[in-house]
C-alpha positions as CSV (number, residue, x, y, z in Angstrom):
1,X,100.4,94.6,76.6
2,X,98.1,96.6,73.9
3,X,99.6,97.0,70.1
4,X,99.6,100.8,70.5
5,X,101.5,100.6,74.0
6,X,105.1,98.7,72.7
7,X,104.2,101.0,69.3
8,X,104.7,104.1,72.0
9,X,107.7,102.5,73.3
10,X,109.3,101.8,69.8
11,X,109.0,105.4,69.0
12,X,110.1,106.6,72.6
13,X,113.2,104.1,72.1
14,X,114.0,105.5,68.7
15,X,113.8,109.4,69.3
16,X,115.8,108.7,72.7
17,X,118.4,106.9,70.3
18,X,118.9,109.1,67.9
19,X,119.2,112.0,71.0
20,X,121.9,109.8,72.2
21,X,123.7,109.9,69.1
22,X,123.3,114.1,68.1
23,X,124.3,114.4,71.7
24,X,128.1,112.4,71.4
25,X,128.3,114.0,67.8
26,X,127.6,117.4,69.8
27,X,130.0,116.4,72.2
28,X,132.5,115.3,70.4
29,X,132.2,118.7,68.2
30,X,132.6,120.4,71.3
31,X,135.7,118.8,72.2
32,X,137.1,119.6,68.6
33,X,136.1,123.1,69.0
34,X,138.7,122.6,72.2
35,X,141.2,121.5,71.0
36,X,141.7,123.8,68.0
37,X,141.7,127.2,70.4
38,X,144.0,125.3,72.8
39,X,146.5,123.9,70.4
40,X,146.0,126.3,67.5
41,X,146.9,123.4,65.0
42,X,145.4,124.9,62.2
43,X,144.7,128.5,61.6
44,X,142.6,127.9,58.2
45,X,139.4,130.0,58.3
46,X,137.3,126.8,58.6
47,X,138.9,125.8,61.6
48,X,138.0,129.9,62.7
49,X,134.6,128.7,61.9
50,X,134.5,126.0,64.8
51,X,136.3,128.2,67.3
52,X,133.9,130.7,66.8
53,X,131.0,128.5,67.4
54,X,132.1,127.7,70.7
55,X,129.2,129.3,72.7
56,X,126.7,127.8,71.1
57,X,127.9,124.3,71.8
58,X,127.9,125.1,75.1
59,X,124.2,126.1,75.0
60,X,123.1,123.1,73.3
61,X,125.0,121.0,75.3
62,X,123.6,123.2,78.7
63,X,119.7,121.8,76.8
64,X,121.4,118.2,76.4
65,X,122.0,118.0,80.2
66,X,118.3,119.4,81.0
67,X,116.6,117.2,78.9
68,X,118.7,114.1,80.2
69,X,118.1,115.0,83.8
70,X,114.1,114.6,82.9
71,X,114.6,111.2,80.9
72,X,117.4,109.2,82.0
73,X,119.1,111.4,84.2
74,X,123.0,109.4,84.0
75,X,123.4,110.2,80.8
76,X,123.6,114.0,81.2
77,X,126.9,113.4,82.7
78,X,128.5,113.7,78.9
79,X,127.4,117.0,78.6
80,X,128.3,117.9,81.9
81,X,131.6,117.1,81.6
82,X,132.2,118.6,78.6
83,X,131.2,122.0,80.0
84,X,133.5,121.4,82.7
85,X,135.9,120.9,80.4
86,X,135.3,124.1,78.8
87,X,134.9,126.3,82.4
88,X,138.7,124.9,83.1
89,X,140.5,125.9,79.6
90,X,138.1,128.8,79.1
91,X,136.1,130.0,81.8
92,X,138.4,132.8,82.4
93,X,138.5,134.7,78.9
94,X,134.2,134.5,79.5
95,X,133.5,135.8,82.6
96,X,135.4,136.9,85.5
97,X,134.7,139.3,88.7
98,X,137.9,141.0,89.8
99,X,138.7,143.1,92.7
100,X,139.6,146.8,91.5
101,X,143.8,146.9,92.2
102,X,145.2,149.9,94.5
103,X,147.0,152.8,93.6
104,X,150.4,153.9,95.7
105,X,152.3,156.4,95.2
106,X,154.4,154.8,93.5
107,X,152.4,154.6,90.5
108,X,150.7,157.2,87.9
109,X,147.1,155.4,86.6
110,X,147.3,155.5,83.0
111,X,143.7,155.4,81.9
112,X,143.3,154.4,77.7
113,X,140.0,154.7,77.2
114,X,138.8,152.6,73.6
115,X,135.5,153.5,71.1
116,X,134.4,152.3,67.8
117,X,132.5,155.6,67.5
118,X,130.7,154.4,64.1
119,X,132.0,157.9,62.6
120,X,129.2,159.5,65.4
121,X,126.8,159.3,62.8
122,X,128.5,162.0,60.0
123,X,128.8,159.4,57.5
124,X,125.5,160.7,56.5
125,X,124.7,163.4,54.7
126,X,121.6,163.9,57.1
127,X,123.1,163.9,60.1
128,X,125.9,166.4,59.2
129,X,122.9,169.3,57.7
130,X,120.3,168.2,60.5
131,X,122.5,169.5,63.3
132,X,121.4,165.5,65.0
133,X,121.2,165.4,69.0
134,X,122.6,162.2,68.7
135,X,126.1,162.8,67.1
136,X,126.3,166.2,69.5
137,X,125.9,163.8,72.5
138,X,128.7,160.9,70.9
139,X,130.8,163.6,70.5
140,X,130.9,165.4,73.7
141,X,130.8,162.1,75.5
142,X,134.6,161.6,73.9
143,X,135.5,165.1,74.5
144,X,134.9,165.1,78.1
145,X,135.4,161.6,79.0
146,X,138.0,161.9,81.7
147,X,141.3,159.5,80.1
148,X,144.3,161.1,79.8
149,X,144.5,158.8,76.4
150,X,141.6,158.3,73.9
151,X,141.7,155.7,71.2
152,X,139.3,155.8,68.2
153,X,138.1,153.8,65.6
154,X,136.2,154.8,62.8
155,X,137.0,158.1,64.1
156,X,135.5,161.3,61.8
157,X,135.9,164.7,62.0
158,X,133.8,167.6,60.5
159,X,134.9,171.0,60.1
160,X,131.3,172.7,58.7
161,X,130.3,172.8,61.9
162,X,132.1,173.6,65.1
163,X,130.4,170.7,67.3
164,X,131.3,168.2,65.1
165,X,134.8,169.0,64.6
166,X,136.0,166.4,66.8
167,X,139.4,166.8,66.1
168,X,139.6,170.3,66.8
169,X,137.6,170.3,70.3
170,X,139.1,167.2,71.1
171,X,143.1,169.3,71.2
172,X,141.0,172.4,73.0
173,X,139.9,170.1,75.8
174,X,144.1,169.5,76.1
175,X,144.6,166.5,73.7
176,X,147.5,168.4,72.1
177,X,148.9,165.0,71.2
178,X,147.7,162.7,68.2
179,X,148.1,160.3,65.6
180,X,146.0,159.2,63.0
181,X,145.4,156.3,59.8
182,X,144.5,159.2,57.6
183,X,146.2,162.3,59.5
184,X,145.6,163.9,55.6
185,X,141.7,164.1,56.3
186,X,141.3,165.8,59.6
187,X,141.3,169.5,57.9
188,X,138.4,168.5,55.1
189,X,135.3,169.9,55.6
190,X,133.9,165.4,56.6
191,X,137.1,163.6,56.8
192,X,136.5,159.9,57.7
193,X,139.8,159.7,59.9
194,X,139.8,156.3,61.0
195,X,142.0,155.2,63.4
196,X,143.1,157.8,65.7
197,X,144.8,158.3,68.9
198,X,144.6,161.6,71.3
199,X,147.0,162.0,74.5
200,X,147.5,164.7,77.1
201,X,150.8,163.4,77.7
202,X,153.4,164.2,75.0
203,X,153.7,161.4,72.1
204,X,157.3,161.1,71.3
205,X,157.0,159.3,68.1
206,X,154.5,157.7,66.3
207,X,153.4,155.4,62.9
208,X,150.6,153.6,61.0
209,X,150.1,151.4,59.2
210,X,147.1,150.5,56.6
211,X,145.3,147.4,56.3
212,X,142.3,148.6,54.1
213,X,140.4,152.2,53.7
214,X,138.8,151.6,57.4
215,X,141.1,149.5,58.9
216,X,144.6,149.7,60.3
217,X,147.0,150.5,62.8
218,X,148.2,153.2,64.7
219,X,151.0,153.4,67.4
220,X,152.5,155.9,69.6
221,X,155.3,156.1,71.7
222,X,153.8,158.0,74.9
223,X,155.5,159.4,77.5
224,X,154.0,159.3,81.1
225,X,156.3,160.6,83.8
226,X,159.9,158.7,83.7
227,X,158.4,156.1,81.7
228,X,157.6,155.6,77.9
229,X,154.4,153.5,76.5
230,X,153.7,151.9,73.3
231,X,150.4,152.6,72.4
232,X,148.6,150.2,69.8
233,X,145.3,151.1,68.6
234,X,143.7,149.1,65.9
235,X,140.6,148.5,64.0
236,X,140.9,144.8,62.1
237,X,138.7,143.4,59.4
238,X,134.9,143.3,60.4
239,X,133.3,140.2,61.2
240,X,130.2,140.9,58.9
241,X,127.8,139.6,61.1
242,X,124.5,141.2,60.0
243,X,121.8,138.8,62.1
244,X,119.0,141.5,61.9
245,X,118.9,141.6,58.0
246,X,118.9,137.9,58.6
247,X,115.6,137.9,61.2
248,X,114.1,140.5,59.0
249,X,113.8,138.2,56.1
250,X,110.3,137.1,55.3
251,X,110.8,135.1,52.5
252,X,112.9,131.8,52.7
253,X,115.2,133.1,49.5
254,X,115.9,136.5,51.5
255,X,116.7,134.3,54.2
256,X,119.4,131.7,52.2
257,X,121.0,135.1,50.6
258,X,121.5,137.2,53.4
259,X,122.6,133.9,55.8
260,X,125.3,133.0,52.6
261,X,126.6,136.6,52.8
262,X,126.9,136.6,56.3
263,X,129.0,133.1,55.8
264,X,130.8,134.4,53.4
265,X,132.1,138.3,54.8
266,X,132.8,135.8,57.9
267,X,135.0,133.5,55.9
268,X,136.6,137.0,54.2
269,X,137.0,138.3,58.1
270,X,138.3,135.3,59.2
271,X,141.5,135.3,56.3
272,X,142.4,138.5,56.5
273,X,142.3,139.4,60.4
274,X,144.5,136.0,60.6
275,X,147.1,138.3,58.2
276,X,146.6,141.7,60.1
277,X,147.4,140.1,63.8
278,X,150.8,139.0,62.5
279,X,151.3,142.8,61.1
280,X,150.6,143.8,65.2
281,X,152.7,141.1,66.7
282,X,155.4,143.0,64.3
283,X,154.5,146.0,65.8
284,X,154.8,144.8,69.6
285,X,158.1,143.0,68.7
286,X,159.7,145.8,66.9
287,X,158.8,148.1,70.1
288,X,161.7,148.9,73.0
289,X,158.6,149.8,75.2
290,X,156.5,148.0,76.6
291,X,153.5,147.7,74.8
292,X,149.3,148.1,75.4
293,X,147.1,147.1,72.7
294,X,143.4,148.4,72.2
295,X,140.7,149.3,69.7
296,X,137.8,146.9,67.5
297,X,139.5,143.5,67.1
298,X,136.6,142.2,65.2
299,X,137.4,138.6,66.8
300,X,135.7,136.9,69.7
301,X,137.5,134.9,72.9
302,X,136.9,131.8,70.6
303,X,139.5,133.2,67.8
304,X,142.9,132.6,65.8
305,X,143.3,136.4,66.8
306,X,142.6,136.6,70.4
307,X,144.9,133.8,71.4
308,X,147.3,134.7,69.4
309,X,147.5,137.5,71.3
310,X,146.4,136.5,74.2
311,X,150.1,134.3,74.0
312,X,152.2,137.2,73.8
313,X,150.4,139.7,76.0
314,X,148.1,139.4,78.8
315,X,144.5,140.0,78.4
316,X,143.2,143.6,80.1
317,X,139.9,141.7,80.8
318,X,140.7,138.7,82.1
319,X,143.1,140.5,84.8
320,X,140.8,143.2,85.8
321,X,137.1,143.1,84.7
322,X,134.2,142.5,85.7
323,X,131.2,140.1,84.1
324,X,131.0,138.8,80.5
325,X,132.1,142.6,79.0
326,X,130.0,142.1,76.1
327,X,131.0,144.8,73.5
328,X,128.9,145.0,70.6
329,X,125.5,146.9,70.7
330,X,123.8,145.0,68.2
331,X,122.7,141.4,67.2
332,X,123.7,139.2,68.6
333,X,125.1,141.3,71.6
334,X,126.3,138.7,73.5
335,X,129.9,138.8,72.2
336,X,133.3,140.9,73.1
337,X,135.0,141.9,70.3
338,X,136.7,145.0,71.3
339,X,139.8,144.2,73.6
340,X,142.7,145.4,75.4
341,X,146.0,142.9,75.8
342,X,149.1,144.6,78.0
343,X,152.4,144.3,78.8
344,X,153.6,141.8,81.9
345,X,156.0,144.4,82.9
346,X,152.9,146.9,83.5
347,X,150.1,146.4,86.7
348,X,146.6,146.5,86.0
349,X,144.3,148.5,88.6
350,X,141.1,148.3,86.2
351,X,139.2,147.2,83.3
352,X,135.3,148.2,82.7
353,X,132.9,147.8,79.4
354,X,131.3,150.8,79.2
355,X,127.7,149.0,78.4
356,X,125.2,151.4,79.5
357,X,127.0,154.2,76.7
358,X,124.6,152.9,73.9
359,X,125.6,155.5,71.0
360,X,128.0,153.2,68.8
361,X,127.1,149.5,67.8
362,X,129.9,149.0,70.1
363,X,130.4,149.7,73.8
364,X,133.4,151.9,75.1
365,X,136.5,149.8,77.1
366,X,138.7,151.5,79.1
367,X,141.8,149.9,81.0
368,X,144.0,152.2,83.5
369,X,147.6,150.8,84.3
370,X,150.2,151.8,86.7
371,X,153.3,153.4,85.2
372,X,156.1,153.2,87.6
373,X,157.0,156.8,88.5
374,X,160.7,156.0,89.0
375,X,161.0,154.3,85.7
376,X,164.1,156.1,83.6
């Protein structure tokens, strides 16, 4: 046996070693990752950090189990079950494919249809002189969008021009109902509005509440038939995820300053959305109706806020969609951050991500729910 030939097999020993090793570090990373969504032990924003990172553990541990399988095929059994592990405790809140539920009689479908509209575009003074294709096509995509309910965030209105005053076509196509963050800037001539929600049915009382200048809540007490609804719509801290100004770096210092701002707005997102979920679990508690909550949670499956909520209401996803319902239009893409949770007491028929409306950097959601006709 030649010099060069055991050489070869030292360093195939070593590298197989020290793939052995990153793999029960990734494992047991993994498995931390588990237990601090399932147990929710800890909600400091570090611990947010390994929530988050959940999906990509379960890539690399998806490459662990392919690379075993060509070298030493029993030892991609840790990976494996560690995925399995995952599918059980969180399969469901990633993908599902449900059966559309039937309507009786019975029943009025309550569609509330949910957009992150990015302000259609007027936030710039270009769009709102250059009379822009785009923003007409965002805006009449709202207007005649058939949901008898319409929740908005970073909802603006303009009133210098008659197709974008989305406030005012939005009560002539028989929204006669709203509530808004900022009701004080839907008569200025660009009023960056917010937070806003439009109802054919009437809206018996209503209230808000402010987080920051974009974000907040706003609820409304709608009635539908016999019944009353608590509407929640809400816009929480962003996540700050900017990956394209990251891949658009060519220079290893543009790299290292956009990558520590992108940790660090994540780290900011990550403390205050922990503070504004507790402000809309007040909401939902304080509410004699039973409650639906929608709009831009900022937060993935793999949060502090989503199984918060997800422990008090159920999730309008995981009961009624359809696929992975990725939301946001932009890198990465493959994450749902806009959400709908609802009340036991109220049936699900259907759930859809809107993904093939591509004029946001988010996808529209709607959910429609059956309110009980007889209710009093």
């Amino acid at each position: 046996m030649s010099v060069r030939f055991q050489l070869g097999r030292l360093v195939t020993f070593f590298f197989r070693s020290l793939f052995w090793s990153l793999n029960l570090l990734l494992a047991l990373y993994t498995l931390l990752s588990y237990w601090l969504l399932h147990s929710l032990p800890t909600e400091h924003w570090t611990a947010s950090m390994v929530m988050i990172s959940i999906p990509v553990a379960w890539l690399l541990n998806g490459i662990c189990i392919i690379l075993w399988l060509t070298w030493r095929p029993w030892r991609s059994w840790l990976s494996g079950l560690v995925l399995i592990i995952g599918v059980l405790l969180f399969g469901q809140r990633t993908f599902v494919w449900n059966s559309p539920g039937v309507l009786t009689n019975n029943y009025i479908p309550l569609k509330i249809f949910s957009y992150n509209v990015q302000s259609f575009g007027l936030d710039t003074e270009w769009e709102r002189i250059g009379r822009s294709p785009r923003v007409r096509r965002i805006i009449d995509y709202t207007v005649r969008y058939d949901a008898p309910v319409k929740c908005f965030q970073e909802f603006f209105s303009s009133t210098t021009t008659p197709d974008y005053d989305a406030v005012r076509r939005l009560r002539e196509a028989g929204y006669s109902y709203s509530a808004f963050l900022h009701p004080e800037m839907t008569n200025v001539p660009n009023g960056s509005v917010g937070v806003a929600i439009f109802s054919i049915y009437p809206i018996v009382h209503s209230g808000r509440e402010i987080f920051s200048r974009g974000n907040g809540l706003v609820w409304a007490n709608i009635k539908v038939g016999n019944d009353t609804v608590r509407v929640i719509n809400v816009h929480l801290q962003s996540m700050g995820i900017r990956v394209g100004k990251v891949l658009r770096q060519e220079k290893l210092t543009g790299v290292k300053h956009e990558t520590h701002g992108v940790l660090s707005a994540l780290r900011y997102g990550f403390i205050e959305r922990r503070k504004q979920v507790q402000q809309v679990e007040r909401h939902i508690r304080e509410s004699e109706f039973p409650v639906i909550v929608t709009g831009d949670h900022n937060d993935t499956p793999y949060s502090v806020v989503y199984e918060r909520m997800r422990r008090i209401l159920p999730n309008s996803y995981e009961d009624a969609g359809r696929g992975f319902g990725f939301s946001y239009n932009k890198l990465p893409g493959f994450i749902r951050i806009d959400h709908q949770f609802h009340d036991p007491q109220i049936s699900l028929l259907n759930f859809e991500t809107i993904n093939y409306v591509s004029y946001s950097d988010h996808y529209p959601i709607a959910g429609t729910y059956l309110i009980n006709k007889a209710k009093k």
